[in-house]
SEKOL-758898 format. One record per residue (C-alpha): residue number from 0; x negated, y, z negated. Coordinates in pm, whole numbers, plus 50000, padded with zeros to 5 digits. Layout:
BEGIN
     n      xx      yy      zz
   NUM       X       Y       Z
...
//
This chain:
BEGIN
     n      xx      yy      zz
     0   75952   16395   69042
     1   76149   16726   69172
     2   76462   16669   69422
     3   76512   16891   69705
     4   76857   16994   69861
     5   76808   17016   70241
     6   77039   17243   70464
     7   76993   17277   70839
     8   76821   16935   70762
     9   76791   16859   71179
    10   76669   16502   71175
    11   76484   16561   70878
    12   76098   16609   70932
    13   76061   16883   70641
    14   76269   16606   70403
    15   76040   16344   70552
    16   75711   16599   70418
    17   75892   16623   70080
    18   75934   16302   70053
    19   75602   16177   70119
    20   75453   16437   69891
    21   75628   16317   69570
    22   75971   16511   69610
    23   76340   16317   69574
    24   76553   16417   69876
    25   76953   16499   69685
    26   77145   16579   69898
    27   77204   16724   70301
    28   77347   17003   70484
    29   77369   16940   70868
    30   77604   17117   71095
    31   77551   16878   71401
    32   77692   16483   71408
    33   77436   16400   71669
    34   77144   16518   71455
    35   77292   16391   71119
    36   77328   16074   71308
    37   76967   16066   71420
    38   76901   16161   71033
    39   77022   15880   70889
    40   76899   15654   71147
    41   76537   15741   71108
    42   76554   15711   70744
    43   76755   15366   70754
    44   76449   15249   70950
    45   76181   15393   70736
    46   76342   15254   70402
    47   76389   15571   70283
    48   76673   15563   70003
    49   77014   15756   70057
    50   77041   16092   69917
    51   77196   16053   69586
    52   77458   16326   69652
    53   77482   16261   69996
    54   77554   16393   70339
    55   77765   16689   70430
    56   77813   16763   70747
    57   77917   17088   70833
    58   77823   17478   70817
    59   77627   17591   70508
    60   77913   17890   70557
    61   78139   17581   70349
    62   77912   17632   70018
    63   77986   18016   70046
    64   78266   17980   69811
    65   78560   17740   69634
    66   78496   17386   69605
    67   78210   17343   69821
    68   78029   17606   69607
    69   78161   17476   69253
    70   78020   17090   69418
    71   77702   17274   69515
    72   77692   17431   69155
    73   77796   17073   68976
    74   77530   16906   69177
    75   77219   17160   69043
    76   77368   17123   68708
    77   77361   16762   68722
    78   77020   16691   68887
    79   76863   16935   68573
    80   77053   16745   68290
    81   76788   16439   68427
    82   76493   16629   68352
    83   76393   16703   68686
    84   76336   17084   68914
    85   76564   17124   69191
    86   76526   17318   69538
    87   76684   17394   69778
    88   76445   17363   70150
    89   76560   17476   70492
    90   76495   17651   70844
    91   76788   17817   70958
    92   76796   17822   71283
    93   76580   18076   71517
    94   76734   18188   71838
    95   76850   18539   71723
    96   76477   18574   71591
    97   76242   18415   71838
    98   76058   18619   72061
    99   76152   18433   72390
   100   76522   18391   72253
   101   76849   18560   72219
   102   76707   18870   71987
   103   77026   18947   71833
   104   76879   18934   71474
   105   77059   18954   71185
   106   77444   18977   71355
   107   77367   18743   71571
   108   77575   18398   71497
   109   77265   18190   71373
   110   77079   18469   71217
   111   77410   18543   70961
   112   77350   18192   70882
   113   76990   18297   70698
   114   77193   18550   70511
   115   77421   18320   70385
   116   77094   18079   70304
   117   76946   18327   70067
   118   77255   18460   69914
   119   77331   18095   69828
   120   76991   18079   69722
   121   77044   18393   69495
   122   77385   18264   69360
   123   77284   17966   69198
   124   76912   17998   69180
   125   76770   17682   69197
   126   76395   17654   69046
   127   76255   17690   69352
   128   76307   17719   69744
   129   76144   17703   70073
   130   76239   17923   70377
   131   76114   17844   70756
   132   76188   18026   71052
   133   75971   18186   71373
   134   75712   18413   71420
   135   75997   18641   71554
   136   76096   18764   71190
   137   75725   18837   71113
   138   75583   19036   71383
   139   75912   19205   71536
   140   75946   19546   71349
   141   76350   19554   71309
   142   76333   19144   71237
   143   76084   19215   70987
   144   76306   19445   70794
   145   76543   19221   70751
   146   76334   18925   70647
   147   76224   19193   70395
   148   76599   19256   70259
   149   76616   18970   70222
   150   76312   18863   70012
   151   76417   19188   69783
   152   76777   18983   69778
   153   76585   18683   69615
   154   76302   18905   69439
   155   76583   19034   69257
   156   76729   18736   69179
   157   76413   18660   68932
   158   76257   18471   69158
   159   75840   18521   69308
   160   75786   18492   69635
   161   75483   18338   69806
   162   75484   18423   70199
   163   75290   18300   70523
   164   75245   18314   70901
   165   75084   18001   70973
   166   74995   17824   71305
   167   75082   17416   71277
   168   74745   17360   71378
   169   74568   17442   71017
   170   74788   17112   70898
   171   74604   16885   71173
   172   74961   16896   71423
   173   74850   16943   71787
   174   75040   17269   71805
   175   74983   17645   71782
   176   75322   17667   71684
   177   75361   18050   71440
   178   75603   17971   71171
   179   75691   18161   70856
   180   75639   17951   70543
   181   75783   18135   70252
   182   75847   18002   69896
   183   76040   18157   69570
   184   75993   18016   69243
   185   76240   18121   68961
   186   76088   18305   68690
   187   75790   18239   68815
   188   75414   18376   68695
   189   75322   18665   68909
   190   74935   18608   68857
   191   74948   18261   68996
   192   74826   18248   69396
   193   75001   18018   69624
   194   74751   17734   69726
   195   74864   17725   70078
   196   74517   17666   70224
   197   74419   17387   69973
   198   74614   17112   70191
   199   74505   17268   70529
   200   74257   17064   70717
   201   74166   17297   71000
   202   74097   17681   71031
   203   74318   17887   71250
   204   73985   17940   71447
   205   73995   17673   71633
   206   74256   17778   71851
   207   73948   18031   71979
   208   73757   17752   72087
   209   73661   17679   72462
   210   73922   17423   72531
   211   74014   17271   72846
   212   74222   17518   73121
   213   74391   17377   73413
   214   74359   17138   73668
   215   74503   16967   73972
   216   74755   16746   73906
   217   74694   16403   73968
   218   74968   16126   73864
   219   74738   15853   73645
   220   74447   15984   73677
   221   74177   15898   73407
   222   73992   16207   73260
   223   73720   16196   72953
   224   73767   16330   72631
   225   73543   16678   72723
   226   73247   16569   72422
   227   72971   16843   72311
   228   73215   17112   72311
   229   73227   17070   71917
   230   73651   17044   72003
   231   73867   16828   71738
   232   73986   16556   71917
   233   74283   16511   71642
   234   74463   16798   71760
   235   74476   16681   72139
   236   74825   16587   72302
   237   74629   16276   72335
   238   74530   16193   72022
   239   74854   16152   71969
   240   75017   15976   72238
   241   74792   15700   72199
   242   74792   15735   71774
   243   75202   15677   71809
   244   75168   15424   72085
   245   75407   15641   72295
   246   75476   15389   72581
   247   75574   15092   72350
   248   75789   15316   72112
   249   76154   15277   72068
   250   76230   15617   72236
   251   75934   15567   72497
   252   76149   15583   72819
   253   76390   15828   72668
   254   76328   16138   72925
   255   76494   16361   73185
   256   76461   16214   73524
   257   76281   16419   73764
   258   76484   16627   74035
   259   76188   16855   74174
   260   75903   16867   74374
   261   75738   17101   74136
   262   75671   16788   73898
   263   75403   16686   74160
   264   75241   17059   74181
   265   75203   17202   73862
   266   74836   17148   73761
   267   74772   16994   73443
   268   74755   17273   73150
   269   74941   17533   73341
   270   75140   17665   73061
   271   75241   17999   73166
   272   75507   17998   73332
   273   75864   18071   73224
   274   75947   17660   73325
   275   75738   17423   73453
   276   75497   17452   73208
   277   75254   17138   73179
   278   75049   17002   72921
   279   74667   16920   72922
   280   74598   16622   72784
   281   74291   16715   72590
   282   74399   17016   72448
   283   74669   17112   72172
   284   75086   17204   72268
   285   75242   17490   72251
   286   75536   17386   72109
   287   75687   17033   72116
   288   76020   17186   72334
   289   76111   17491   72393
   290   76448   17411   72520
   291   76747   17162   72569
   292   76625   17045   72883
   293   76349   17232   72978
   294   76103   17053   72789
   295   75698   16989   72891
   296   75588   16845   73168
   297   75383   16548   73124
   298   75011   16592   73180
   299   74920   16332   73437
   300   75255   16130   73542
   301   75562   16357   73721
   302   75811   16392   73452
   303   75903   16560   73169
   304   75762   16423   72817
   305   75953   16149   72679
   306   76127   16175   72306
   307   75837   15946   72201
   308   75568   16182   72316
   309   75760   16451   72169
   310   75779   16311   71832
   311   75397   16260   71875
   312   75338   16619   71913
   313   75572   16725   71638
   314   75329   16497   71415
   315   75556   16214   71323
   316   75458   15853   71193
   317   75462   15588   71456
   318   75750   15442   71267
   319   75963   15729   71281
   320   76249   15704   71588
   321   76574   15826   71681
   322   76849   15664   71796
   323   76814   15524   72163
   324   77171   15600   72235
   325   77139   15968   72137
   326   77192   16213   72407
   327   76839   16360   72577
   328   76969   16696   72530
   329   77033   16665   72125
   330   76691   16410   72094
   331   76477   16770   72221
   332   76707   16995   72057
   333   76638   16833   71730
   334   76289   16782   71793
   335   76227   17105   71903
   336   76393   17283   71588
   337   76200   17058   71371
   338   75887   17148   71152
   339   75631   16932   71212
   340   75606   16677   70991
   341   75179   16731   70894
   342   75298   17076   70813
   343   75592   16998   70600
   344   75388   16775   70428
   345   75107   16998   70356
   346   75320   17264   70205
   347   75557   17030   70007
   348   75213   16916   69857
   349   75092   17250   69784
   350   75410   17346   69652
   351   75375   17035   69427
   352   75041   17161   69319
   353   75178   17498   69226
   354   75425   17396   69024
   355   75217   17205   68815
   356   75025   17480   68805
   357   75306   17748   68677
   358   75413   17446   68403
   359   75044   17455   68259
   360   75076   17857   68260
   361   75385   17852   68107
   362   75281   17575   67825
   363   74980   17794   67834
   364   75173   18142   67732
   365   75404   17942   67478
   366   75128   17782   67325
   367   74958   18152   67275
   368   75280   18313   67170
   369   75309   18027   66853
   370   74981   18156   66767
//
């Protein structure tokens, strides 16, 4: 078993993926009571153990230097004197990157914070990391040359890097949600491929399929599953409103109460919009919320989505809930800023798979060099 160090941990659904794939969750960084709160709430309810380390909340900017950096240091040391890998796993967070957000890049006041992630990660060089952010620091050209700095930051710092822009969908979450999936290994073997796609269960080309478009909204309405168009079913909104038994969750009346005539007019799928944008049913998300408030509109009733349904769509167990005192506006925010937990889980397994892998190259080039 390898243990993982979260920062920007949110309300956990990467730790949740690690977890469930094998992985010992340390020790976590969160800046934000409410989400910390939600955190260890979630995990109290799932039976999940207590980080062995435990919870600090406040900025990774603390572990930049003195005793939250020799604690940080102390804590690595000690988790390798056991016998076990340690990593450090995080998604800094992506206004100053997204394309719809801020766009202040690398000065901006959250995108310093992903500086400070991989000089920390460079400093004490844990045996391997994850980094997750937005499609943002991919495609956008001055973006991209900073997420490039900074993988030469980390390159340098001995460790191999294994990138991706991948759409939540390929992990079986009803989402085509971009994010950047990118993974150093220290010291690792050059000649060894990431196995990203070996826990995928769905190609990216589905998203090309002839799904449903728009239509009039009608509050209850019943509307058929649309068969024979060879469309998976699992990746429907849903699929997973009734998998997660939205209505009779804990967090099933948590939503925004409706102040607007538009929640009556807004066909069903109509997704373009700057606001107001409302979900089909029978066809994938965008995004589980793109905003504190302004969160999707609920396919057939006139309301936003409750925190249930937008657990659902992030891919969560049934079991999983936040607190039901929590503010709304810190239940999306977390939610939204989340990776979805199908994805988490398919890359902490693949990430599993490689390491096993670089172990039996390494035994591999030992055994030779005996010889």
């Amino acid at each position: 078993m390898h243990s993982i160090i979260s920062f920007f941990t949110g309300a956990g659904f990467l730790d949740l993926g690690f977890e469930h794939a094998g992985f010992r969750v340390d020790m976590v960084n969160e800046y934000a009571p409410e989400f910390l709160d939600g955190y260890m709430h979630s995990r109290e309810l799932l039976g999940s153990p207590r980080p062995r380390y435990g919870h600090h909340l406040g900025s990774i900017e603390e572990f930049n230097s003195g005793a939250h950096l020799a604690i940080l240091k102390a804590v690595v040391d000690d988790i390798r004197r056991s016998g076990r890998k340690v990593g450090f796993v995080g998604g800094p967070p992506c206004p100053d990157f997204s394309i719809g957000g801020k766009n202040a890049g690398s000065e901006g006041d959250h995108g310093r914070l992903t500086s400070i992630y991989f000089g920390l990660i460079s400093q004490i060089k844990p045996d391997f990391f994850v980094f997750e952010n937005v499609e943002g620091l991919w495609r956008t050209k001055v973006h991209r040359q900073f997420y490039d700095e900074q993988k030469a930051i980390v390159g340098h710092a001995g460790f191999t890097l294994h990138d991706r822009l991948t759409s939540a969908v390929a992990y079986g979450v009803g989402q085509d949600r971009k994010r950047i999936f990118l993974v150093g290994v220290l010291d690792g073997c050059q000649d060894l491929k990431f196995p990203f796609e070996s826990t995928m269960t769905h190609s990216e080309d589905v998203l090309a399929l002839e799904w449903p478009t728009v239509k009039s909204f009608a509050q209850g309405d019943e509307l058929d599953f649309p068969e024979g168009l060879g469309l998976p079913r699992e990746l429907t909104v849903q699929h997973w409103f009734d998998q997660n038994d939205v209505e009779n969750h804990p967090n099933g009346g948590m939503w925004f109460n409706p102040q607007s005539d538009k929640f009556h007019t807004v066909p069903e799928g109509d997704v373009k919009k700057k606001s107001f944008k409302r979900l089909h049913r029978w066809r994938y998300s965008p995004t589980a919320a793109y905003g504190n408030n302004e969160v999707h509109l609920h396919p057939y009733e006139p309301r936003r989505i409750s925190v249930s349904e937008a657990l659902a769509i992030q891919s969560l167990p049934a079991e999983y809930q936040l607190p039901e005192d929590m503010p709304l506006t810190a239940c999306f925010k977390t939610i939204g800023n989340g990776v979805p937990y199908l994805a988490a889980l398919g890359l902490a397994k693949s990430l599993e798979m490689h390491l096993v892998a670089e172990k039996e190259a390494n035994s591999g080039s030992m055994l030779m060099a005996a010889e």
